[in-house]
mmCIF file as Biopython writes it, N, C-alpha, C and O atoms, coordinates in Angstrom:
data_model
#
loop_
_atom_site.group_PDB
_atom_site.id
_atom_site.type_symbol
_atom_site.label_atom_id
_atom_site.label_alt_id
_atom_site.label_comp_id
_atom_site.label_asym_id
_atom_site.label_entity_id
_atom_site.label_seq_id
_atom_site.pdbx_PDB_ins_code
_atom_site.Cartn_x
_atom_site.Cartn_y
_atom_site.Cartn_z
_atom_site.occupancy
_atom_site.B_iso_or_equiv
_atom_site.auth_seq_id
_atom_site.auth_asym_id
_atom_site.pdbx_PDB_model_num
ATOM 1   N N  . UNK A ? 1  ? -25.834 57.577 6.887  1.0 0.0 1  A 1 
ATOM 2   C CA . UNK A ? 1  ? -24.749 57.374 5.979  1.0 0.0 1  A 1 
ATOM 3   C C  . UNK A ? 1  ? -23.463 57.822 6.654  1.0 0.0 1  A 1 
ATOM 4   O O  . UNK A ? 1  ? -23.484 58.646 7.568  1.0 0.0 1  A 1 
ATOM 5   N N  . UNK A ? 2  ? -22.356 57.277 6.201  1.0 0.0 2  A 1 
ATOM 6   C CA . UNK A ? 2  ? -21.218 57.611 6.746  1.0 0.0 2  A 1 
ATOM 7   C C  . UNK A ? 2  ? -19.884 57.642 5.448  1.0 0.0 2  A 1 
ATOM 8   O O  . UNK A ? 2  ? -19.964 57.066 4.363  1.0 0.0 2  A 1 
ATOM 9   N N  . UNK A ? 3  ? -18.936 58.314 5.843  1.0 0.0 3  A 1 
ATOM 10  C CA . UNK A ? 3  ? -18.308 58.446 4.993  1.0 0.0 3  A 1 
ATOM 11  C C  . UNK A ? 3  ? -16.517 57.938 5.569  1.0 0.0 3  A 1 
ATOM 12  O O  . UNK A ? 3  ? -15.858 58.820 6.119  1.0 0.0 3  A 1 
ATOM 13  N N  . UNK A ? 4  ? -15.940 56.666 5.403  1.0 0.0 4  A 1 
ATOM 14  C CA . UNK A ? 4  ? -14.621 56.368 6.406  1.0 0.0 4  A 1 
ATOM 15  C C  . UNK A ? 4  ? -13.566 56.295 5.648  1.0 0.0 4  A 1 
ATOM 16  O O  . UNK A ? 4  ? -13.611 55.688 4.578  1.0 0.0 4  A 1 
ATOM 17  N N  . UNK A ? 5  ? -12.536 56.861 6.059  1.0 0.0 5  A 1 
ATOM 18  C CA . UNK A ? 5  ? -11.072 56.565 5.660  1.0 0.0 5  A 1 
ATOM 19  C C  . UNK A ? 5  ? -10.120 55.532 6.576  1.0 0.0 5  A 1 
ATOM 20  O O  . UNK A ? 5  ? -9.842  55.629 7.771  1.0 0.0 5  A 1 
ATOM 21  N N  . UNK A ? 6  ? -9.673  54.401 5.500  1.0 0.0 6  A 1 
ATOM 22  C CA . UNK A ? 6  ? -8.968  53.588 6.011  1.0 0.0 6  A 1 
ATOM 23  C C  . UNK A ? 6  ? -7.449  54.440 6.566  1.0 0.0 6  A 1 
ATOM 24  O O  . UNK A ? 6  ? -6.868  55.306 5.911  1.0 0.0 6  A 1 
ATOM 25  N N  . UNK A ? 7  ? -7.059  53.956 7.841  1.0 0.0 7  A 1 
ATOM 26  C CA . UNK A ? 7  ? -5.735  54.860 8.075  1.0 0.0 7  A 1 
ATOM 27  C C  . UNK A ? 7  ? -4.370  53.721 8.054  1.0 0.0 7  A 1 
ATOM 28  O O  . UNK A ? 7  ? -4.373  52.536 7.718  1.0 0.0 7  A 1 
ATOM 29  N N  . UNK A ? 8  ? -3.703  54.229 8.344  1.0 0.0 8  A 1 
ATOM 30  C CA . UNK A ? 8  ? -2.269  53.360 8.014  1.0 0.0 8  A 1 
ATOM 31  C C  . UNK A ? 8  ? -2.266  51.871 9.039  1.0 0.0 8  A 1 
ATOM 32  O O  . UNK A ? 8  ? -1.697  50.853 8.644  1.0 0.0 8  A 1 
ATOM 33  N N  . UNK A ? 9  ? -2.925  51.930 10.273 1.0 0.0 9  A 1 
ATOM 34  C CA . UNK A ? 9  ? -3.093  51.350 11.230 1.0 0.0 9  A 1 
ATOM 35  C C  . UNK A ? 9  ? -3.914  50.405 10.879 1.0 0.0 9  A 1 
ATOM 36  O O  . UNK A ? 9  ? -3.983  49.464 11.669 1.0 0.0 9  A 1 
ATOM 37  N N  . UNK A ? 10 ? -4.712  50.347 9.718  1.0 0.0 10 A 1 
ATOM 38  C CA . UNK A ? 10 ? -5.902  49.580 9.462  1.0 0.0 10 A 1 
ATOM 39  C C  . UNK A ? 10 ? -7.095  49.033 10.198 1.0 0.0 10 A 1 
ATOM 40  O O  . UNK A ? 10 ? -7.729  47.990 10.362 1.0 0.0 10 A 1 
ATOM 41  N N  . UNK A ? 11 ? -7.058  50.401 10.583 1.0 0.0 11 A 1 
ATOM 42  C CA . UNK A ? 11 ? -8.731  50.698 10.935 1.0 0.0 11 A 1 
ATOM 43  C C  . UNK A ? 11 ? -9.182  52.405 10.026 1.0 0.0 11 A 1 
ATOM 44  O O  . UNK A ? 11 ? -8.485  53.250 9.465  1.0 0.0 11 A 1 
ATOM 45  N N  . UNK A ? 12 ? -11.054 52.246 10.345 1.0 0.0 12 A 1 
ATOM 46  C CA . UNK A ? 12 ? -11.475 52.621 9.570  1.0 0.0 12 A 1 
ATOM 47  C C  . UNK A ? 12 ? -11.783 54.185 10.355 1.0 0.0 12 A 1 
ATOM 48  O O  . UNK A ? 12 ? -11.586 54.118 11.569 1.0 0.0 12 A 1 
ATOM 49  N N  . UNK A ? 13 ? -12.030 54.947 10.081 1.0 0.0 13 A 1 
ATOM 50  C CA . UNK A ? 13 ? -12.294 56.135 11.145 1.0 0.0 13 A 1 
ATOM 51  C C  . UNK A ? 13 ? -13.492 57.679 9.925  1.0 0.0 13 A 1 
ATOM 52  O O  . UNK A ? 13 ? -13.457 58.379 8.913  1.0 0.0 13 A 1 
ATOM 53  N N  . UNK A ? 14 ? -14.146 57.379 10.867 1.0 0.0 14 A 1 
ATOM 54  C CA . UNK A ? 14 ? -15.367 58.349 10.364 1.0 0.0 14 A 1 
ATOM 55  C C  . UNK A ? 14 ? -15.043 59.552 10.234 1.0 0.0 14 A 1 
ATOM 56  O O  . UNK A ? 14 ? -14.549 60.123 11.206 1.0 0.0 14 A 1 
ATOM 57  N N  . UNK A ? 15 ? -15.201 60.128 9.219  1.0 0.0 15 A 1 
ATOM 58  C CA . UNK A ? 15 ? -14.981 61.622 8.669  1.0 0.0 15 A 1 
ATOM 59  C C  . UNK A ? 15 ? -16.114 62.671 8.248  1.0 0.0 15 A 1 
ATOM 60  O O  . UNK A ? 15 ? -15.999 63.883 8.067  1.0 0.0 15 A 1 
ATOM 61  N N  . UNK A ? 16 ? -17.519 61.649 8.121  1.0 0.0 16 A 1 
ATOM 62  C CA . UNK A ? 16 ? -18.638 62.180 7.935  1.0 0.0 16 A 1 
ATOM 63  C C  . UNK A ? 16 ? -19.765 61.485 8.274  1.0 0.0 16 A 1 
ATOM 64  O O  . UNK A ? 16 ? -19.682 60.258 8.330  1.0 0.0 16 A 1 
ATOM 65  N N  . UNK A ? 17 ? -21.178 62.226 8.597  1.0 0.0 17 A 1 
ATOM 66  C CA . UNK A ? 17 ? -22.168 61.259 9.265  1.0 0.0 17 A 1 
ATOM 67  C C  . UNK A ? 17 ? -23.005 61.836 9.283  1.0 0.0 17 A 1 
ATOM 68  O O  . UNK A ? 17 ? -23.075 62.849 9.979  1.0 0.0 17 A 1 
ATOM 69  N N  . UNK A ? 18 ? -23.975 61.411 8.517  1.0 0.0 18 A 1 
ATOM 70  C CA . UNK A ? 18 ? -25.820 61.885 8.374  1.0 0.0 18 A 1 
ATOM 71  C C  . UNK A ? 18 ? -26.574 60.823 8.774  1.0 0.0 18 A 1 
ATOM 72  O O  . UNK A ? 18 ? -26.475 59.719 8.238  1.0 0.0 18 A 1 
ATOM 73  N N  . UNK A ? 19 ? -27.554 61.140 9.954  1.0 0.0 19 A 1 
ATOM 74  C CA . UNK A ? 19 ? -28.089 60.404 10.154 1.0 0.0 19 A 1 
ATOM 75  C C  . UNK A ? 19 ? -29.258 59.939 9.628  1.0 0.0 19 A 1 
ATOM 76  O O  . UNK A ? 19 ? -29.941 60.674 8.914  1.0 0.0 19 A 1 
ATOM 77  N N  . UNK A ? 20 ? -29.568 58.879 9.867  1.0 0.0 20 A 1 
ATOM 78  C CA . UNK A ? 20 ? -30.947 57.866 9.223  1.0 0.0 20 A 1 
ATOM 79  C C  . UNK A ? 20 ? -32.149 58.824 8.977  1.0 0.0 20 A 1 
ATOM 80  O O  . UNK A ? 20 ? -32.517 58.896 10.149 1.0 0.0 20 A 1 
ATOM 81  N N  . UNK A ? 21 ? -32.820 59.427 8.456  1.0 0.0 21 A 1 
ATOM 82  C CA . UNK A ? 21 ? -34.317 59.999 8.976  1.0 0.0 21 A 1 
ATOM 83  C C  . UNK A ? 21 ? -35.015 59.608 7.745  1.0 0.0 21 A 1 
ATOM 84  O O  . UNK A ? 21 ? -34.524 59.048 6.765  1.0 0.0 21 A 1 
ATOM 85  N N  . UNK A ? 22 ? -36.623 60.102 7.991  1.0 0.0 22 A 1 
ATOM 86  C CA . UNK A ? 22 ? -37.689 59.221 7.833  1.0 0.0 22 A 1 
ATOM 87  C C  . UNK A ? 22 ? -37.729 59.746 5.927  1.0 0.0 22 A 1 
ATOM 88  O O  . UNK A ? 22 ? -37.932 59.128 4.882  1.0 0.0 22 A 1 
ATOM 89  N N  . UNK A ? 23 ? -37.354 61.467 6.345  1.0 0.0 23 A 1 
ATOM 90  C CA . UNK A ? 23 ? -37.889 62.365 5.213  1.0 0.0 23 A 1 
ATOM 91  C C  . UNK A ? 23 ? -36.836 63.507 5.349  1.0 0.0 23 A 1 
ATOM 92  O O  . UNK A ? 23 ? -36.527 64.015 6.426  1.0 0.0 23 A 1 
ATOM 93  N N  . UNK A ? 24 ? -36.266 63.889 4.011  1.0 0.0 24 A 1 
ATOM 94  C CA . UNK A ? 24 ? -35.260 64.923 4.359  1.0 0.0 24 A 1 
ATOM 95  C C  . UNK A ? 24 ? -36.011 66.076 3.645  1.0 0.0 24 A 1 
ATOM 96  O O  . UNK A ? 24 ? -36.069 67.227 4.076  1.0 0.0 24 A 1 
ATOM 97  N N  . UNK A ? 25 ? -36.643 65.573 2.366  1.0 0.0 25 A 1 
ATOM 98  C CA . UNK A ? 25 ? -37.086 66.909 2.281  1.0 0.0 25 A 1 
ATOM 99  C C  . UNK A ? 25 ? -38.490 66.563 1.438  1.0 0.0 25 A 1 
ATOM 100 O O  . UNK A ? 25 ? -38.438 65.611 0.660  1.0 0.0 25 A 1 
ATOM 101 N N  . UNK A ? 26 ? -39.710 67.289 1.566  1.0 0.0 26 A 1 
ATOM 102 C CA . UNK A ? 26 ? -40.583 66.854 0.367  1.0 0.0 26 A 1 
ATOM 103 C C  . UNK A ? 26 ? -40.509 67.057 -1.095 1.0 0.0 26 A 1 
ATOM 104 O O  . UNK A ? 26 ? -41.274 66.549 -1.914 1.0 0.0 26 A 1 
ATOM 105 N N  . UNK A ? 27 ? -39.225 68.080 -1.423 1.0 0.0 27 A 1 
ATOM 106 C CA . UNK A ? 27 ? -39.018 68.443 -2.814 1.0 0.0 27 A 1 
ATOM 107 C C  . UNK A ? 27 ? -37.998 67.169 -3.074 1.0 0.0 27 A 1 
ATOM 108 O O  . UNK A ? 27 ? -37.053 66.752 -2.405 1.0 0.0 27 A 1 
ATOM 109 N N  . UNK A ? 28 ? -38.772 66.570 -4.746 1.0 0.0 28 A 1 
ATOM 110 C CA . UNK A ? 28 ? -37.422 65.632 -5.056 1.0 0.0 28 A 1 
ATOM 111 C C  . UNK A ? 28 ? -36.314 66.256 -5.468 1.0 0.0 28 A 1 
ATOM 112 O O  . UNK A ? 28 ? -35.341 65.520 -5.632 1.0 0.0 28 A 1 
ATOM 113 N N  . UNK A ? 29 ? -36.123 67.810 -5.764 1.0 0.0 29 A 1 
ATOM 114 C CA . UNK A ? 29 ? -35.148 68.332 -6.253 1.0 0.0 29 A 1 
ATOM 115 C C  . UNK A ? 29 ? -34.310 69.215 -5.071 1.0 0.0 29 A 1 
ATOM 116 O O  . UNK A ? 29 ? -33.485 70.043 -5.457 1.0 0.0 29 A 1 
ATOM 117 N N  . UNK A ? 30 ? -34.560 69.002 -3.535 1.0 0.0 30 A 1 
ATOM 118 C CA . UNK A ? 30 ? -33.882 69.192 -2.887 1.0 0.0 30 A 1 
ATOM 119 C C  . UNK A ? 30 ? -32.572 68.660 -2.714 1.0 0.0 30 A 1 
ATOM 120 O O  . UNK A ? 30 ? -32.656 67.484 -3.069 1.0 0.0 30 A 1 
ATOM 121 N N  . UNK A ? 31 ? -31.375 68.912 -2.345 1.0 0.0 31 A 1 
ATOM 122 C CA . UNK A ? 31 ? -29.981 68.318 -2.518 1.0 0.0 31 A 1 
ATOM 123 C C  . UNK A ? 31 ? -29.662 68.490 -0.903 1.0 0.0 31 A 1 
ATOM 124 O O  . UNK A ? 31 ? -30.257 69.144 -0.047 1.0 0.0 31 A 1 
ATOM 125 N N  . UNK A ? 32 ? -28.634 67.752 -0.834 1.0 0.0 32 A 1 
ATOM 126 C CA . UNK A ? 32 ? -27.429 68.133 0.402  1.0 0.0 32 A 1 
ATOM 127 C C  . UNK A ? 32 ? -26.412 67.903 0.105  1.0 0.0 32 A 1 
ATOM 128 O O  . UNK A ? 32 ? -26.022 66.774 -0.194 1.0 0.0 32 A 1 
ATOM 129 N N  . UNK A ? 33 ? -25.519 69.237 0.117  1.0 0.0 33 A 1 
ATOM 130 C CA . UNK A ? 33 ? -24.267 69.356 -0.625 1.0 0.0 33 A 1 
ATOM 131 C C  . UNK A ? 33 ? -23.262 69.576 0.404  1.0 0.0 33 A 1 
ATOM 132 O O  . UNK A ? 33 ? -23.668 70.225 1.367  1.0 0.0 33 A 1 
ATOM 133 N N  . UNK A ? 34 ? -21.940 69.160 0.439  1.0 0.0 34 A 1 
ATOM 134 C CA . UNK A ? 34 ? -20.754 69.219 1.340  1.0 0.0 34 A 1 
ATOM 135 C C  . UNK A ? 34 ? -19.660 68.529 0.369  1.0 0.0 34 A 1 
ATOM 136 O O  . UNK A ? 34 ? -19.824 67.716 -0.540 1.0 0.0 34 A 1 
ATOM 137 N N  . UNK A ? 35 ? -18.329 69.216 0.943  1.0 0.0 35 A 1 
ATOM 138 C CA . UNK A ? 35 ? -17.394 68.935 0.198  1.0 0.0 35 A 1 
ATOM 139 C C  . UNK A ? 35 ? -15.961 68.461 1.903  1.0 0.0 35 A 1 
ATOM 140 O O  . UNK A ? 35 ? -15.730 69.105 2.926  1.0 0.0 35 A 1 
ATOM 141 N N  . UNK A ? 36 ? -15.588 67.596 1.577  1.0 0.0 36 A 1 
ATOM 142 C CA . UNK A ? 36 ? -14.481 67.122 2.791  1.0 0.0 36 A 1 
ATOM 143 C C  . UNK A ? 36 ? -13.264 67.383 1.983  1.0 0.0 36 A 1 
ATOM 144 O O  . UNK A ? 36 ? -13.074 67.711 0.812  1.0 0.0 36 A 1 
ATOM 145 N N  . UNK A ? 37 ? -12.276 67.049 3.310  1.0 0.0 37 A 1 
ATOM 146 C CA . UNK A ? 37 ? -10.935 67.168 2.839  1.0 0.0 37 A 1 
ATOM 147 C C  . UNK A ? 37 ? -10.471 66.403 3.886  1.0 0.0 37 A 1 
ATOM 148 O O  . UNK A ? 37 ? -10.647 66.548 5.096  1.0 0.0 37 A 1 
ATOM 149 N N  . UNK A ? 38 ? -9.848  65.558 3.262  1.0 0.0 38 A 1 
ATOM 150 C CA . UNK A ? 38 ? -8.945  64.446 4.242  1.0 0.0 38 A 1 
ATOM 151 C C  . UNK A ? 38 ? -7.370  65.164 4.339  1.0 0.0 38 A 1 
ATOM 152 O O  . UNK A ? 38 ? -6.805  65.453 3.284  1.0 0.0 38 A 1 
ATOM 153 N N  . UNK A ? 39 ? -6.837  65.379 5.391  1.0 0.0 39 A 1 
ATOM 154 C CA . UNK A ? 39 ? -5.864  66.124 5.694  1.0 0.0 39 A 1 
ATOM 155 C C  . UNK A ? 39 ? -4.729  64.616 6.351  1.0 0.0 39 A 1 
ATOM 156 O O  . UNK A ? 39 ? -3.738  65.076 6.918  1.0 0.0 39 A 1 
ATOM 157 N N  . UNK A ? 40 ? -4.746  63.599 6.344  1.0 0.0 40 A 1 
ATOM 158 C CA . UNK A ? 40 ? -4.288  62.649 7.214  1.0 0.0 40 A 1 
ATOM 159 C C  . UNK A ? 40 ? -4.049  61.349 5.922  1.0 0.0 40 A 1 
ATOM 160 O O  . UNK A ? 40 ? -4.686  60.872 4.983  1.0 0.0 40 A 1 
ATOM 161 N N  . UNK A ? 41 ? -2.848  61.196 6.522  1.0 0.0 41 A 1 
ATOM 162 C CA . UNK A ? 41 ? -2.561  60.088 5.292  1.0 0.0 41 A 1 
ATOM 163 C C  . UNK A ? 41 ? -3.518  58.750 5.270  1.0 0.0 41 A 1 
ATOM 164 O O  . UNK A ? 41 ? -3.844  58.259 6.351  1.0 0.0 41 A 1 
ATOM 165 N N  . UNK A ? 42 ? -4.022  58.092 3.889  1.0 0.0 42 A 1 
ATOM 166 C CA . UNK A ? 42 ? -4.704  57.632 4.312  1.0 0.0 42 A 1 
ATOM 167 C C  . UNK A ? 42 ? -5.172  56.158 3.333  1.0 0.0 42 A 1 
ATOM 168 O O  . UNK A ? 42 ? -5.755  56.665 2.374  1.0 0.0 42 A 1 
ATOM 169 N N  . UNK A ? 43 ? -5.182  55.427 3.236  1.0 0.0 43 A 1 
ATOM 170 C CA . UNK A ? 43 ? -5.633  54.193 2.155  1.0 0.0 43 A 1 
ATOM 171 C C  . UNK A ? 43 ? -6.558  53.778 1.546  1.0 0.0 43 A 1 
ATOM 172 O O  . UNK A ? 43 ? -6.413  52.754 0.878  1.0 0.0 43 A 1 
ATOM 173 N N  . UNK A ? 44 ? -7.897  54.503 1.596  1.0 0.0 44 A 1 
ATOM 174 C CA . UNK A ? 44 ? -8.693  54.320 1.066  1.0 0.0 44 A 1 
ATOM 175 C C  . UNK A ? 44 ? -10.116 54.836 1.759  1.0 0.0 44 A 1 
ATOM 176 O O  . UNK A ? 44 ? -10.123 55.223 2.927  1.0 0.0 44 A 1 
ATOM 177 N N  . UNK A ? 45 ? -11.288 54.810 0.965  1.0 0.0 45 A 1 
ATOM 178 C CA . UNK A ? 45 ? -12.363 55.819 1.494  1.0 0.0 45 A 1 
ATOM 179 C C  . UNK A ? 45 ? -13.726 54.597 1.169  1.0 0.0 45 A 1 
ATOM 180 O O  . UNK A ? 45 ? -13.626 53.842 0.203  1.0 0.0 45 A 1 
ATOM 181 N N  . UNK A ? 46 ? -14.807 54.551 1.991  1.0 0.0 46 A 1 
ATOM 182 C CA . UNK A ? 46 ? -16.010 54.170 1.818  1.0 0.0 46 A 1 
ATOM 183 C C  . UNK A ? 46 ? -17.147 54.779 1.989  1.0 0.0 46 A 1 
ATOM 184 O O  . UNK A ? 46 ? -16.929 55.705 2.770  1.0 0.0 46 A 1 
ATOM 185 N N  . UNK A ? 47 ? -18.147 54.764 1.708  1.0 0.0 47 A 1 
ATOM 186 C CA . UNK A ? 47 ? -19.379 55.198 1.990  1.0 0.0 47 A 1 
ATOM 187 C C  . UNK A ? 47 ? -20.157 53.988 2.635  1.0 0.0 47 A 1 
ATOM 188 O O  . UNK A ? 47 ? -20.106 52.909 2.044  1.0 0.0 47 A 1 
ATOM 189 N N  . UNK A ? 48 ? -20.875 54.094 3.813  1.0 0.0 48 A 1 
ATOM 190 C CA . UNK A ? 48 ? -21.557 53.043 4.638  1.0 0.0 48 A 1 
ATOM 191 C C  . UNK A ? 48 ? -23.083 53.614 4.168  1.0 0.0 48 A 1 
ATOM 192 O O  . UNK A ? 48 ? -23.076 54.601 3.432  1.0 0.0 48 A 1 
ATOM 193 N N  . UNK A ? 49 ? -23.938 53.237 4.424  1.0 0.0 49 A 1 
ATOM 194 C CA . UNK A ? 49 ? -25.466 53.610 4.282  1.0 0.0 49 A 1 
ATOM 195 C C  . UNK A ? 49 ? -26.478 52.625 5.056  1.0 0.0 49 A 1 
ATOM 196 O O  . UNK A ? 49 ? -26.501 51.400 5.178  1.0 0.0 49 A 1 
ATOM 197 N N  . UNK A ? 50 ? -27.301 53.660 5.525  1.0 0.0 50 A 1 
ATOM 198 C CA . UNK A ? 50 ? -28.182 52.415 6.395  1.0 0.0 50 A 1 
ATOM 199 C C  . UNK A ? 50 ? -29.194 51.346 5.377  1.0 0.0 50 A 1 
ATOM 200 O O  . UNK A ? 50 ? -28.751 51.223 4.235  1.0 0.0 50 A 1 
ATOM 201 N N  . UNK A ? 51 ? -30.103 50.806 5.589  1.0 0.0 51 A 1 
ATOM 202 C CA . UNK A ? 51 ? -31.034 50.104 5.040  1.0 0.0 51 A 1 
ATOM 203 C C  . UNK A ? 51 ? -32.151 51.047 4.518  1.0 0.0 51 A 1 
ATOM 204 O O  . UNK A ? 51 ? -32.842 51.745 5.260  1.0 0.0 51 A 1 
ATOM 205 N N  . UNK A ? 52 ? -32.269 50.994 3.036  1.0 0.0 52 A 1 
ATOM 206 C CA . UNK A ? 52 ? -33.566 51.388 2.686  1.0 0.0 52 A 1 
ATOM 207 C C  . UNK A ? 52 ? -34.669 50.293 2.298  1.0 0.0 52 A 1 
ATOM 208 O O  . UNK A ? 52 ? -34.638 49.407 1.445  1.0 0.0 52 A 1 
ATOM 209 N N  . UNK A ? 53 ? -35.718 50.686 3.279  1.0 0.0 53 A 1 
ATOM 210 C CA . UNK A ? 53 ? -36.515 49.336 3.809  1.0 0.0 53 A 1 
ATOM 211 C C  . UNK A ? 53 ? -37.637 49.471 3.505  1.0 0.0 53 A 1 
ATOM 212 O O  . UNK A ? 53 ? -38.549 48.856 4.057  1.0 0.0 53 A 1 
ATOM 213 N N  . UNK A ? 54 ? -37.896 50.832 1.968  1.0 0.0 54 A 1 
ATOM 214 C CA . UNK A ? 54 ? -39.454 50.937 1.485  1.0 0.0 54 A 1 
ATOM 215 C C  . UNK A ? 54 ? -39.294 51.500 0.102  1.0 0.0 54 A 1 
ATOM 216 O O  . UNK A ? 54 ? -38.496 52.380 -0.221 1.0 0.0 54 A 1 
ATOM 217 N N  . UNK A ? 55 ? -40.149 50.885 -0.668 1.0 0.0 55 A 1 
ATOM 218 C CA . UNK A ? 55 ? -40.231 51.018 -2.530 1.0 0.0 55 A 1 
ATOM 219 C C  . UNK A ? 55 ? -40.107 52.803 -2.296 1.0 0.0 55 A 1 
ATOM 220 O O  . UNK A ? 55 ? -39.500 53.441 -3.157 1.0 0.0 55 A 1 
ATOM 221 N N  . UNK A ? 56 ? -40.617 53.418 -1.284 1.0 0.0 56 A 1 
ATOM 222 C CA . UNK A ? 56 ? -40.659 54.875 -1.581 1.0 0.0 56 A 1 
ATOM 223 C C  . UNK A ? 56 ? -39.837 55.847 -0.819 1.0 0.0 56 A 1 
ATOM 224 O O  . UNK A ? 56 ? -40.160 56.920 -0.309 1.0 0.0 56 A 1 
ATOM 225 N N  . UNK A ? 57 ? -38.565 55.149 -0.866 1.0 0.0 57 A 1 
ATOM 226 C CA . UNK A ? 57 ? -37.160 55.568 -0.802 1.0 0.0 57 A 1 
ATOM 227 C C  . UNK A ? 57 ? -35.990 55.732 -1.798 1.0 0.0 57 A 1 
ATOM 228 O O  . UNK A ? 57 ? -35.681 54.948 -2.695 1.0 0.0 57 A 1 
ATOM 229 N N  . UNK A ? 58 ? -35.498 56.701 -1.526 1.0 0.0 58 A 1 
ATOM 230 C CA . UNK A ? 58 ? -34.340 56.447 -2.544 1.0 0.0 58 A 1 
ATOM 231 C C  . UNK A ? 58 ? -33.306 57.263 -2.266 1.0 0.0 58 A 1 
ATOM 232 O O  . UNK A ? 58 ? -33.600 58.302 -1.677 1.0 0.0 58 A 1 
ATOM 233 N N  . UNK A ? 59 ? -31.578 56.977 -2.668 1.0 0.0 59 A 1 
ATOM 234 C CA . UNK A ? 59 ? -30.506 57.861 -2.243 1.0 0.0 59 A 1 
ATOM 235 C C  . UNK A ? 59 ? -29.886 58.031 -3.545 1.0 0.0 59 A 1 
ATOM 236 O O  . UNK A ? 59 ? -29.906 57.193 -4.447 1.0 0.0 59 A 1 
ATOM 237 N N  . UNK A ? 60 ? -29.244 59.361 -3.585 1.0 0.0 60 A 1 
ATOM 238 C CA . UNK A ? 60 ? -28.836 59.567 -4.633 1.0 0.0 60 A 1 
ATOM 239 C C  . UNK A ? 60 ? -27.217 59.851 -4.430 1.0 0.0 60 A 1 
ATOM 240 O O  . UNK A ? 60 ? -27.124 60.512 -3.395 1.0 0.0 60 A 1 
ATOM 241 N N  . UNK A ? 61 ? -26.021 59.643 -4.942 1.0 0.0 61 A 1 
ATOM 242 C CA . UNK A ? 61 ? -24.743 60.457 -4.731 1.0 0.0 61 A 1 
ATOM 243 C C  . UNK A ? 61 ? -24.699 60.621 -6.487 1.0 0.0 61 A 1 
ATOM 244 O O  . UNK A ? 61 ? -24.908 59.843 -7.419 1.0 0.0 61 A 1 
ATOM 245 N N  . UNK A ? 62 ? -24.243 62.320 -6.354 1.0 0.0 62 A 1 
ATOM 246 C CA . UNK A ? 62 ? -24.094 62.665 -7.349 1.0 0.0 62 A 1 
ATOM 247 C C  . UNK A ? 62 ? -22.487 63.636 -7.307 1.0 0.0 62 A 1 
ATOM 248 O O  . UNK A ? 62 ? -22.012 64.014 -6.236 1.0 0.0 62 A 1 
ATOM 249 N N  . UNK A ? 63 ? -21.989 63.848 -8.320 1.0 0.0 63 A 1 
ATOM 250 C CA . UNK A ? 63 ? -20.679 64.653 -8.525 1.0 0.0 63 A 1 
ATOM 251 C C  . UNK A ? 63 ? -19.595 64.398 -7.520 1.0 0.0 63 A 1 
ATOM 252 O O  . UNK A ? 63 ? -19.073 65.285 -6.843 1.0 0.0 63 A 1 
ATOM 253 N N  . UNK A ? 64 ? -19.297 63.143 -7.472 1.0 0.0 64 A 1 
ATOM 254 C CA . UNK A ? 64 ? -18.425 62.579 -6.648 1.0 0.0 64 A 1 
ATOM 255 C C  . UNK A ? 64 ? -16.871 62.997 -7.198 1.0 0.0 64 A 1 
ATOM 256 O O  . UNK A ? 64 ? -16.571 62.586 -8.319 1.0 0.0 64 A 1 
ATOM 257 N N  . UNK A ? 65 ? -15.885 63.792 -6.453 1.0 0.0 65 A 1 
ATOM 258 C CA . UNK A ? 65 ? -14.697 63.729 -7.046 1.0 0.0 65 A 1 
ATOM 259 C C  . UNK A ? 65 ? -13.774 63.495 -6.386 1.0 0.0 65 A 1 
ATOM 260 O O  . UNK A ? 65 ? -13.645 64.044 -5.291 1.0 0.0 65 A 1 
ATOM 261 N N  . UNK A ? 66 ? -12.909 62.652 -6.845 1.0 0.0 66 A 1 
ATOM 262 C CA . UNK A ? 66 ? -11.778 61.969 -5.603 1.0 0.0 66 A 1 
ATOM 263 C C  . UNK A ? 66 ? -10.057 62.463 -6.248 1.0 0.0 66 A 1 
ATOM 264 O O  . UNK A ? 66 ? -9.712  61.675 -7.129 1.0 0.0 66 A 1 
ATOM 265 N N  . UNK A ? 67 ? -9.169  63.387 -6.015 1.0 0.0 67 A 1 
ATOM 266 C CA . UNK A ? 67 ? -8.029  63.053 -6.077 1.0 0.0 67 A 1 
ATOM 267 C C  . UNK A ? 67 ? -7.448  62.931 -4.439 1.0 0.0 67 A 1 
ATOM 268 O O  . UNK A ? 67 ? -7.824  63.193 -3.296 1.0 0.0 67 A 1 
ATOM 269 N N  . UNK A ? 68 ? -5.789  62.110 -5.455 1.0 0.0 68 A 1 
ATOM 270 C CA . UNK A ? 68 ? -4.826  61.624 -4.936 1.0 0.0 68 A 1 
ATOM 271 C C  . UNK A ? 68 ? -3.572  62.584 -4.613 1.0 0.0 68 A 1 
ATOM 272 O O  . UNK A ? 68 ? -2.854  62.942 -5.546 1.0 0.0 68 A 1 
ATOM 273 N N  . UNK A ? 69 ? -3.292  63.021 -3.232 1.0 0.0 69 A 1 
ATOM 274 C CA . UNK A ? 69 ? -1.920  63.424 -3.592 1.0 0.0 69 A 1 
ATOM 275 C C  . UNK A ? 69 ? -0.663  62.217 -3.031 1.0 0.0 69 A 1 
ATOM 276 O O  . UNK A ? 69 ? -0.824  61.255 -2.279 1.0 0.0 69 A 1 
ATOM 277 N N  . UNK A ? 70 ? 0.235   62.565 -3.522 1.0 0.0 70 A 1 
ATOM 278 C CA . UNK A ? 70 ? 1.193   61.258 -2.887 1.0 0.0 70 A 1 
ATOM 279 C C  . UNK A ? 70 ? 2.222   62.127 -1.983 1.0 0.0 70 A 1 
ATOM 280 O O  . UNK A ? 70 ? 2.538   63.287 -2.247 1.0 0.0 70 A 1 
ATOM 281 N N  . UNK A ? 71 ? 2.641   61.464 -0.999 1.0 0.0 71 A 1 
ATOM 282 C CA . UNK A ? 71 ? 2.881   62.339 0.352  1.0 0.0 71 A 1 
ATOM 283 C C  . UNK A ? 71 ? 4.472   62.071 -0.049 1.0 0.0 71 A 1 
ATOM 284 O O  . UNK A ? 71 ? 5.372   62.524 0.658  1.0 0.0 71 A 1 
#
C-alpha cells in the first residue's frame, strides 16, 4: 500500500509505504496504526493498494482524518 500526495508540479510523490506480505498478523484484531503529516504544499492525497488475489484476504482503513490548512 502506498499513501501519495499530488504536488504543485503534478506529479505524485510517496509519503508512505507498506509492503505487500502474505500475513501481517494471525489475530483479526491486530491493527497498524500511524499518523502522517504532510508539511509541503500540496493538491491532493491517494491511497494505492496492491491486488488482493484470495477470498481469505482482506484490508481494512479505519479512522481516517483529513484536514485542510490554506497556506
Amino acid at each position: 500500500m502506498q499513501i501519495q500526495i499530488l504536488l504543485s508540479n503534478n506529479t505524485w510523490n510517496t509519503c508512505y509505504t507498506r509492503p505487500k506480505i502474505d500475513q501481517s498478523s494471525k489475530s483479526p484484531t491486530d491493527w497498524t496504526s500511524f499518523t502522517l503529516s504532510f508539511n509541503v504544499k500540496n493538491f491532493g492525497v491517494k491511497l494505492n493498494y496492491d491486488q488482493i488475489d484470495t477470498p481469505h484476504a482482506d484490508m481494512c482503513f479505519s479512522n481516517i482524518t483529513a484536514t485542510h490548512s490554506v497556506y
